[in-house]
C-alpha positions as CSV (number, residue, x, y, z in Angstrom):
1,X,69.9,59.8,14.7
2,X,70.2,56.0,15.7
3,X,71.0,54.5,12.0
4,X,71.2,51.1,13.7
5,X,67.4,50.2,13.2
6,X,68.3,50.2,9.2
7,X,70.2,47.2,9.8
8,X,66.7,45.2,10.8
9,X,65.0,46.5,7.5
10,X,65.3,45.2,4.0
11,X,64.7,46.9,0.6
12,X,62.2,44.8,-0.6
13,X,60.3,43.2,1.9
14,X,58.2,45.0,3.7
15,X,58.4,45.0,7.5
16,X,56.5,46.8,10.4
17,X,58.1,48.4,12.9
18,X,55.4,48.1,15.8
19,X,56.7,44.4,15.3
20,X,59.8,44.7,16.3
21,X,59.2,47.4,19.0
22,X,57.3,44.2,20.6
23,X,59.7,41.4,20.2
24,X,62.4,43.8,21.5
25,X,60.5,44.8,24.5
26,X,59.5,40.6,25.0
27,X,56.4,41.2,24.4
28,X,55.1,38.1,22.9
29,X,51.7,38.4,21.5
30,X,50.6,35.8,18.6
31,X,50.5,38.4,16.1
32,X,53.7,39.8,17.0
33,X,55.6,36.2,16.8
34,X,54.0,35.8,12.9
35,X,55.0,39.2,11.5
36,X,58.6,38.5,13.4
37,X,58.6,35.3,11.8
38,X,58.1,36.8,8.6
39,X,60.7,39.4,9.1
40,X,63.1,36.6,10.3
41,X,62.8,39.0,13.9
42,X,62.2,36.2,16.2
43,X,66.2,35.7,17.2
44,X,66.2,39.4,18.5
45,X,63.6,38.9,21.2
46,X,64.5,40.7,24.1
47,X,67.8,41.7,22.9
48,X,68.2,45.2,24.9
49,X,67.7,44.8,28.8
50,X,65.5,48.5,29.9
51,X,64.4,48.5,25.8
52,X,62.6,52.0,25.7
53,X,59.6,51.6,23.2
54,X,58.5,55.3,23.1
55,X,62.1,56.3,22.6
56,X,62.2,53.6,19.6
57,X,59.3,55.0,17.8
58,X,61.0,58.2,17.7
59,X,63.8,56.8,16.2
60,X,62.3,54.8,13.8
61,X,60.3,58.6,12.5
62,X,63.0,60.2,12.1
63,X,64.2,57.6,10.0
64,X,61.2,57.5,7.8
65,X,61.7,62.2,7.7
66,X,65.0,61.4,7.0
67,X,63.9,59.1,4.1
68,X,66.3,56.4,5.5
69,X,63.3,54.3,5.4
70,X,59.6,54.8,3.2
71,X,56.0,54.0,4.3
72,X,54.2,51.4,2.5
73,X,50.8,49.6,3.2
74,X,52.6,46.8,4.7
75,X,55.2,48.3,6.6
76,X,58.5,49.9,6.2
77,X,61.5,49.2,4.0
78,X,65.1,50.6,3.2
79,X,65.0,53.3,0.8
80,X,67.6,53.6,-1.7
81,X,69.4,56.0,0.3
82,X,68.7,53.6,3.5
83,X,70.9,51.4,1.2
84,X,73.2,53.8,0.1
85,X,74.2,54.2,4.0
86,X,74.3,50.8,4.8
87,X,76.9,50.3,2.3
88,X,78.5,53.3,2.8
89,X,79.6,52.7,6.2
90,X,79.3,48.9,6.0
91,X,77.4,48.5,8.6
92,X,76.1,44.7,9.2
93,X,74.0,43.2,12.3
94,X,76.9,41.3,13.9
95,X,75.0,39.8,16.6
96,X,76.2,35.7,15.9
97,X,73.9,34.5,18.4
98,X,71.3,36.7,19.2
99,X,68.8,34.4,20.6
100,X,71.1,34.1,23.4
101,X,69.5,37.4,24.7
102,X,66.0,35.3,25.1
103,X,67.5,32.2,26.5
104,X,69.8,34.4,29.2
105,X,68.8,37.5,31.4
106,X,71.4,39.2,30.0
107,X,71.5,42.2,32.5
108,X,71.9,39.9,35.5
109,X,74.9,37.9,33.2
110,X,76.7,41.5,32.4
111,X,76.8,41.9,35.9
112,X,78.2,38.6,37.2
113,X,80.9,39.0,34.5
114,X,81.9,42.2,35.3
115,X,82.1,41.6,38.7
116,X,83.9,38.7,38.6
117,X,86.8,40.5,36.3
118,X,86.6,43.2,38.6
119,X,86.7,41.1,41.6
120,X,89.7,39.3,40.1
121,X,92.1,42.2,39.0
122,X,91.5,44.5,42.4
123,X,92.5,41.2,44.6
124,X,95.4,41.0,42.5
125,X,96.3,44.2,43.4
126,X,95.5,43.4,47.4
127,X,92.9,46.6,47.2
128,X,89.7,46.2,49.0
129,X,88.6,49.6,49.0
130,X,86.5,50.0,45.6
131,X,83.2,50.6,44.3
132,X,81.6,47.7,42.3
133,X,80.8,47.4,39.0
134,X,77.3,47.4,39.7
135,X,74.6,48.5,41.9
136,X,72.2,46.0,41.6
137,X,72.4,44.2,45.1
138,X,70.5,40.8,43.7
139,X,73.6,40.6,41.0
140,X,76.5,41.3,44.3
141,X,74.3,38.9,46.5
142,X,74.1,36.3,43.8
143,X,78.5,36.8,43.3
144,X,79.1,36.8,46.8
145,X,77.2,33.8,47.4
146,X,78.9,32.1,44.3
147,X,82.4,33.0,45.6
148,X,81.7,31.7,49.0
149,X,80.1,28.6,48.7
150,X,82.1,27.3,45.7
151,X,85.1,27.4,47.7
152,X,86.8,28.6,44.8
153,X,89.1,31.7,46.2
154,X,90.2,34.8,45.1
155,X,93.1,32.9,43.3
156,X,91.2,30.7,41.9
157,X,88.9,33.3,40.7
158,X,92.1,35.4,38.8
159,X,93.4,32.1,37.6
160,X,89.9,31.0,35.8
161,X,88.7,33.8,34.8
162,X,92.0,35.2,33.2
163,X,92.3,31.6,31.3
164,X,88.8,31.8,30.1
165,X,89.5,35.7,28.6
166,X,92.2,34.7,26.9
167,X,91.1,31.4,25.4
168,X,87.7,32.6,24.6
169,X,89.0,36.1,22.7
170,X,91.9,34.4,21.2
171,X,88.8,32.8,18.8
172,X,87.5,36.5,17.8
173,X,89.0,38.8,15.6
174,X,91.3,41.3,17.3
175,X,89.9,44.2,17.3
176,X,86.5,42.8,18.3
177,X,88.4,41.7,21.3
178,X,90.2,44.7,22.2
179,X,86.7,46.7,22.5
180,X,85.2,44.0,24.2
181,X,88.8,43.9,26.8
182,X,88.4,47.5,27.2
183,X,85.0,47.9,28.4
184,X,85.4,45.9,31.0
185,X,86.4,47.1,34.5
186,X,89.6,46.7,36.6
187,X,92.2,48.0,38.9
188,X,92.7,52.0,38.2
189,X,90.5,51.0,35.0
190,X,87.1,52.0,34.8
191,X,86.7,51.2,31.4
192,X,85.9,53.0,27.7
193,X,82.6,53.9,27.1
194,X,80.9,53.3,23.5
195,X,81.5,56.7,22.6
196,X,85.0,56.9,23.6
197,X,85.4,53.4,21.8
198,X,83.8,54.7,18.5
199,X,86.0,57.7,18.4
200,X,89.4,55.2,18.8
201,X,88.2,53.1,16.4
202,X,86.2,55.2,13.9
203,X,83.0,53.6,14.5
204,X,79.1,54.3,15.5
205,X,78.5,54.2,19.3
206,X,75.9,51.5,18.2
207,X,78.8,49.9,16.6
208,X,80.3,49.4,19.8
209,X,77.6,48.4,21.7
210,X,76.8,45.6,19.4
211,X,80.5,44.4,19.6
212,X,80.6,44.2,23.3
213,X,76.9,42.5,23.1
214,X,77.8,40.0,20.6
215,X,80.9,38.9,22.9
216,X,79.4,39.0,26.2
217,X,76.5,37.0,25.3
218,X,78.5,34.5,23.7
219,X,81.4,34.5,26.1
220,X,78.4,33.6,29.3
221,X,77.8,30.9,26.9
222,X,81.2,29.4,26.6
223,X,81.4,29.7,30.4
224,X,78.2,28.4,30.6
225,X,79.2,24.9,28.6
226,X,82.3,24.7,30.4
227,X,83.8,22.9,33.4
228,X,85.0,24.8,35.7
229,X,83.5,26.8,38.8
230,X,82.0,29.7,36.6
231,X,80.3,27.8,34.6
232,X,78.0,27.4,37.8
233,X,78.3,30.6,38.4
234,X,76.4,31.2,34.9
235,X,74.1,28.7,35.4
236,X,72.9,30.4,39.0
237,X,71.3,32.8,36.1
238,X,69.1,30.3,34.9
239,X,69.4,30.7,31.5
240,X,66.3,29.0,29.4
241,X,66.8,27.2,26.0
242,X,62.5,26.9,25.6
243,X,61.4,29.3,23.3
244,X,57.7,28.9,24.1
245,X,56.9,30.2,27.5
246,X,56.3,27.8,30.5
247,X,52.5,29.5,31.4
248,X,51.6,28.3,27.7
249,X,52.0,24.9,28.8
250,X,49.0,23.7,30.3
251,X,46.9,25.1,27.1
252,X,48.9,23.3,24.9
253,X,49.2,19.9,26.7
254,X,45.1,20.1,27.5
255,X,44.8,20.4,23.5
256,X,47.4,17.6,22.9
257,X,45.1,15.0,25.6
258,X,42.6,16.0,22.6
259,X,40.3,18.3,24.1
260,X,38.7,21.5,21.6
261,X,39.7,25.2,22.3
262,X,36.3,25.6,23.6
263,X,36.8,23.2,26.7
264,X,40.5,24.2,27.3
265,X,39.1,28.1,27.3
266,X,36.2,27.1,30.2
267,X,38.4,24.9,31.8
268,X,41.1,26.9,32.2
269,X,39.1,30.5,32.8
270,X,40.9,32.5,29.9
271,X,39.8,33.2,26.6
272,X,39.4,31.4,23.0
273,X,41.9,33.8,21.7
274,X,44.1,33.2,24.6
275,X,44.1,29.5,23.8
276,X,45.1,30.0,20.2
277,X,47.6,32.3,21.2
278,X,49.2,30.0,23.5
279,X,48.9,27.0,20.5
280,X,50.2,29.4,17.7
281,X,53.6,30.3,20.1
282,X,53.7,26.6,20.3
283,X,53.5,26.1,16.7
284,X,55.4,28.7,15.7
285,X,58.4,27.7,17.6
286,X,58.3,23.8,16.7
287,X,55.8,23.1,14.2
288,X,53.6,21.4,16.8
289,X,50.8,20.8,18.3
290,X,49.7,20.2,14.5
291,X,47.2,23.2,14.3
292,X,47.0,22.8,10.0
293,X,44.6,19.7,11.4
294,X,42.0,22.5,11.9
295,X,42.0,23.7,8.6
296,X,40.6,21.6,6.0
297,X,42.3,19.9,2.9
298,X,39.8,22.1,1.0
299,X,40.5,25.4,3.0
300,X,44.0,25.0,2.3
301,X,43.6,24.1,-1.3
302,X,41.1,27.6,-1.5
303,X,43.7,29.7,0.8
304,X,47.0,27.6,-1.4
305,X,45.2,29.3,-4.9
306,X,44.2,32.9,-3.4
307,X,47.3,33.6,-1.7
308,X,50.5,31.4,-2.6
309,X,50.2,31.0,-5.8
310,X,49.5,34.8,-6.3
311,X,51.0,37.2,-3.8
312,X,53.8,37.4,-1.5
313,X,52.9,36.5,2.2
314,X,53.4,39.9,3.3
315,X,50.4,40.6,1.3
316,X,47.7,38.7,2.2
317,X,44.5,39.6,4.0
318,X,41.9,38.0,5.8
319,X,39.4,40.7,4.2
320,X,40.1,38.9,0.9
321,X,39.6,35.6,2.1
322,X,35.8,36.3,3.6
323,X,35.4,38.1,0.2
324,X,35.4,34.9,-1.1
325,X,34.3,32.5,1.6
326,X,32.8,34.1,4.2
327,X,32.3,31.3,6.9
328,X,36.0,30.4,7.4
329,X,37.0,31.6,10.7
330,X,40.1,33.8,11.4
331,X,42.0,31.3,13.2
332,X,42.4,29.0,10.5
333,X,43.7,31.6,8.0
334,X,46.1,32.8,11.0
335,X,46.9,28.6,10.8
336,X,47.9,28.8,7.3
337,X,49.4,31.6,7.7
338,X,52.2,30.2,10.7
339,X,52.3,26.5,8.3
340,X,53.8,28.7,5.3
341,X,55.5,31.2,6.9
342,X,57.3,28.7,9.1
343,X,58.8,27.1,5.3
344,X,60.1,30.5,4.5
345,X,61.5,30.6,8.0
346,X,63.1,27.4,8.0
347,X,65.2,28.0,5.2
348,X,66.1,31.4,6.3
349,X,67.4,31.0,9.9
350,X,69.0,28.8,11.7
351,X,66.4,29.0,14.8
């Protein structure tokens, strides 16, 4: 049983798992970026490279047979013996800076990485005659390349990327940097798997896994901001600090020059809903465009007294907003919807 999806559930907020099942496979739909928003989920897009969603649903049911987690209207939350586990075995979501996964293709950066410490350590030894790391010939091209146009050298290499080890896990707790040390890959040193890991250190496999994650995304960072030659060598990767998605950009600049959703939908060939879609990712992510100019002052003030002021967000429903004012479209209540939930999110994240 994987008990690592407890760690994204909470006892008392609802939360659906279809949700994050989405965000984790970088699937981006409007919908999907609200709930996650809600659920504080949105740092965790794309975190697994190869994320399989049908295997995740699984996991999540037998969760919920195992009574881990219960079924509510609104989604799932951490049963008491959910919490009972958690705390038990202390497990935590140690990921410090997960939205590194979304801003780097973090399969491509595992690769380079591991290839350059394996690069390193078998040309100290003088052996030519291994296999690589990897099999993925884009990720050898893209090293080979580096290492040849940099003019940087095998010695160079060792010398860097030695430094860079030692200064970067100095910073981490020790034990955290042993697992990370020993899952890389060197000369007559293939490296510990997670389960060989968990059994040395009495952990989950997960455990492990979210160890070596943690460091490896953040140690491509520190390359990345650094000033040597594989700090270019991170940056062939291309990493991506903007959240919202570059195809989303015409929608939202045509609605910035002032033109309606109507106009931007015919001009453009897509859809109404594709327009808000593409405005609401915008919104979500940095509070602009200003969508909440759609929605009235006395929309808001109706929506403010039905829903704020009486249930949690998690709770409300279009279906009792029509019940009461039939004519106000979907979009704006979806509008309202982002402008609160984006207060909430503020103050719980550090996005």
């Amino acid at each position: 049983m994987n008990y690592y999806w407890l760690l994204f559930f909470d006892a008392n907020q609802p939360r659906r798992p279809a949700v994050l099942r989405q965000l984790l496979a970088n699937r981006q739909k409007g919908s999907a970026l609200y709930f996650g928003m809600l659920a504080n989920w949105l740092q965790y897009i794309g975190l697994f490279s190869g994320f399989d969603e049908a295997k995740f649903d699984h996991e999540i049911q037998q969760l919920v047979t195992a009574a881990y987690l219960e079924a509510g209207v609104a989604g799932l939350t951490l049963s008491a013996k959910g919490v009972e586990f958690i705390n038990e075995n202390d497990l935590k979501l140690e990921l410090a800076q997960p939205k590194l996964f979304r801003i780097f293709p973090m399969e491509l950066v595992a690769n380079l990485i591991l290839l350059a410490v394996q690069v390193a350590s078998e040309a100290s030894y003088q052996n030519k005659q291994y296999y690589v790391v990897t099999d993925n010939v884009y990720s050898q091209y893209l090293f080979k390349r580096w290492l040849t146009q940099s003019n940087f050298g095998l010695i160079g290499l060792q010398e860097e990327i030695v430094a860079s080890l030692a200064t970067f896990l100095a910073n981490e707790p020790p034990q955290k940097a042993a697992i990370f040390a020993q899952k890389l890959r060197g000369h007559n040193f293939p490296g510990q798997t997670n389960e060989q890991l968990a059994t040395i250190y009495g952990k989950f496999p997960f455990e492990i896994e979210q160890i070596w994650l943690d460091l490896l995304s953040r140690f491509a960072y520190y390359l990345y901001q650094g000033d040597g030659k594989l700090a270019e060598l991170m940056a062939l990767t291309q990493p991506n600090f903007e959240p919202v998605r570059a195809s989303r950009f015409k929608t939202i600049n045509a609605f910035m020059a002032g033109n309606t959703i109507k106009k931007i939908a015919s001009r453009l060939h897509i859809k109404e809903n594709t327009v808000l879609d593409h405005l609401y990712e915008a919104y979500i992510w940095h509070g602009k465009p200003d969508l909440l100019k759609l929605v009235s002052a006395k929309e808001q003030e109706l929506m403010t007294k039905l829903f704020v002021e009486t249930k949690s967000q998690e709770e409300w429903s279009y279906q009792d907003l029509v019940a009461v004012q039939p004519e106000i479209a979907f979009y704006k209540f979806r509008i309202f919807e982002i402008a609160r939930g984006r207060k909430r999110w503020q103050t719980s994240s550090n996005f």
